[in-house]
C-alpha positions as CSV (number, residue, x, y, z in Angstrom):
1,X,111.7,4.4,11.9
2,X,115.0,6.7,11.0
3,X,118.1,5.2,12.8
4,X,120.9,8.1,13.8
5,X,124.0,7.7,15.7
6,X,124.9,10.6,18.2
7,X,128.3,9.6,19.7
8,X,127.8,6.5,21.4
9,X,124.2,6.8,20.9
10,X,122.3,4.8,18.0
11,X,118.5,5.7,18.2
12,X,115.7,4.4,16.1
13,X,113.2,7.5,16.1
14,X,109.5,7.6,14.6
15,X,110.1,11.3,13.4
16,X,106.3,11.5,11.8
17,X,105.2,10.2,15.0
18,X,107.0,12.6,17.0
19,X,106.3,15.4,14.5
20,X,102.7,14.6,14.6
21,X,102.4,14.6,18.0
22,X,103.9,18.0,18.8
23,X,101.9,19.6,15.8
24,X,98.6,18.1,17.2
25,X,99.6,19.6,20.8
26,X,99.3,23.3,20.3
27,X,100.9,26.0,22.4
28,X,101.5,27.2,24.9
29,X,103.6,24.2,26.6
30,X,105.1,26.1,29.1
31,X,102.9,27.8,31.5
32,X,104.8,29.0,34.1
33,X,105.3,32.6,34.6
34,X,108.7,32.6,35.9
35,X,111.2,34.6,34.7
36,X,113.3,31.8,33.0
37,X,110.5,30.2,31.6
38,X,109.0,33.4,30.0
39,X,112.9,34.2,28.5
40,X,112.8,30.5,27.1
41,X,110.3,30.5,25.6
42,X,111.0,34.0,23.7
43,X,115.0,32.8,23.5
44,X,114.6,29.2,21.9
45,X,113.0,31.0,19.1
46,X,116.4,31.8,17.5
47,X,118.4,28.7,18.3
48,X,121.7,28.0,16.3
49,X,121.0,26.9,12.6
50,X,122.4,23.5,13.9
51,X,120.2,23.0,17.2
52,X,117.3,24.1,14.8
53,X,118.9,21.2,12.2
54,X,118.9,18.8,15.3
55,X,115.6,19.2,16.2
56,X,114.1,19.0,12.6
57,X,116.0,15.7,11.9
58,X,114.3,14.3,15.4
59,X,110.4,15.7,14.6
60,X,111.0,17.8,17.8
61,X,109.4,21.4,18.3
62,X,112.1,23.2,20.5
63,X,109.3,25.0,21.9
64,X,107.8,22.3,23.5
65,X,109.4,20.7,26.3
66,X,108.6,18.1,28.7
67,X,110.2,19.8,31.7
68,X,112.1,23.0,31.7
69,X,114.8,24.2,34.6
70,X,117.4,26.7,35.0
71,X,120.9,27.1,37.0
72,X,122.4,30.3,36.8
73,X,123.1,33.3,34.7
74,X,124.6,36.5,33.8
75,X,123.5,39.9,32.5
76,X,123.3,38.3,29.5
77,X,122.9,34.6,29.5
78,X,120.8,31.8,31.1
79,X,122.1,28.2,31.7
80,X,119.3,25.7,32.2
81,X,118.3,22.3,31.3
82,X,115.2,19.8,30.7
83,X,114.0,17.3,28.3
84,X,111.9,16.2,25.7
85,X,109.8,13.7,24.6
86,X,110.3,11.2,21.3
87,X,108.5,8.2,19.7
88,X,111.2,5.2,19.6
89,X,114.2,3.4,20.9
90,X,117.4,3.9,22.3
91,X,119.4,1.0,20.5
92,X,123.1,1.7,22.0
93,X,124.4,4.2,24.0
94,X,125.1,5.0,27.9
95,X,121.0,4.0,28.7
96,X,119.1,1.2,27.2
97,X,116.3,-0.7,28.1
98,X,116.9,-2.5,31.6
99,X,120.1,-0.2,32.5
100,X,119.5,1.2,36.0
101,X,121.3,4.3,35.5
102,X,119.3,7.6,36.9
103,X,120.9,10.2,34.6
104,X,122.5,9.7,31.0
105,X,126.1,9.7,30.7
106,X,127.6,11.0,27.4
107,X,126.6,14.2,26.3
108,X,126.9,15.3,23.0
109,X,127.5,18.9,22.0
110,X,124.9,20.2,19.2
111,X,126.6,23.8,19.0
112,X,128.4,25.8,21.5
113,X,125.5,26.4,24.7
114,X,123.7,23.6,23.7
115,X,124.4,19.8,24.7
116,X,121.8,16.8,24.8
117,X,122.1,12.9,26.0
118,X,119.6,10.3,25.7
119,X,117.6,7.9,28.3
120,X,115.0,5.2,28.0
121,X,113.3,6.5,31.1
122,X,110.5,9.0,30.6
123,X,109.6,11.5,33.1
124,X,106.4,13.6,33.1
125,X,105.6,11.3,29.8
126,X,102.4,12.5,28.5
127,X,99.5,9.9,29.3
128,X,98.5,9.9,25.3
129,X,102.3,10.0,23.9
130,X,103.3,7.5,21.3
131,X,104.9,4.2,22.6
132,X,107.8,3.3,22.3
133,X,109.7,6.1,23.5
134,X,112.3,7.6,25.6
135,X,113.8,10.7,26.5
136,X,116.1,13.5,25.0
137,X,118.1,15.6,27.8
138,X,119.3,18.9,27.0
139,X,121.9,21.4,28.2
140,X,121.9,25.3,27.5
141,X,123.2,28.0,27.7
142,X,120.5,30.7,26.0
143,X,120.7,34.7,26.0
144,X,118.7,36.4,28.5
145,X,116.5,38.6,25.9
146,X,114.0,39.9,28.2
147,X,114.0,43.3,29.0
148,X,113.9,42.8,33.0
149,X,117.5,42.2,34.7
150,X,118.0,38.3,35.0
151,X,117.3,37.4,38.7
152,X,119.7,34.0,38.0
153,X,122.7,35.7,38.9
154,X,124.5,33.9,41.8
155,X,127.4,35.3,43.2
């Protein structure tokens, strides 16, 4: 287990576990055809060097997450959210084993468009994934990079 400290988060994460588990789960992750899904998949391909650097240190394969969703856009840009998946323990922070909150509080900010906060609850957990484990949130803000307009503009 690797102990790192994210703002008031202190996690204890099985990297190899979570590395292994990801590599022995081969794409594709997301399915769904919808627009948003098809541009993540193509956009978190070229993350920031230090959301790349995040993931890495955390055995996580931006590529595959547990749950994808998106807000709203521009011409250019989709905001979203989701989580993934990782092999150990929250040991301080804003959700810990036993703490009732629905949704973590504390968000840290990886690189500009790109935020994520931890929880010890795991949704859509994979029946076969490493225990313990909890849950990474994420925020972003990606570039819309296909070629069809972005239908996630709200006015």
């Amino acid at each position: 287990m690797t102990e790192f400290v994210f703002g008031t988060y202190r996690l204890s994460v099985d990297v190899e576990a979570t590395r292994a588990y990801y590599e022995a789960h081969p794409l594709p992750w997301i399915t769904c055809e919808c627009d948003g899904c098809r541009n993540f998949v193509r956009a978190v391909q070229d993350l920031p060097p230090a959301v790349r650097d995040f993931f890495g240190a955390l055995g996580l394969d931006p590529e595959k997450p547990g749950e994808v969703m998106f807000y709203q856009g521009t011409a250019r840009t989709l905001s979203g959210g989701g989580w993934y998946h990782l092999a150990g323990e929250v040991l301080e922070g804003a959700s810990r084993p036993g703490d009732s909150e629905a949704f973590p509080a504390g968000w840290i900010e990886i690189a500009e468009g790109f935020s994520a906060a931890f929880q010890t609850a795991c949704d859509l957990l994979p029946d076969d994934f490493p225990r313990p484990c909890f849950q990474m949130e994420f925020e972003h803000v990606l570039p819309w990079v296909l070629e069809d307009p972005n239908p996630y503009i709200y006015e």
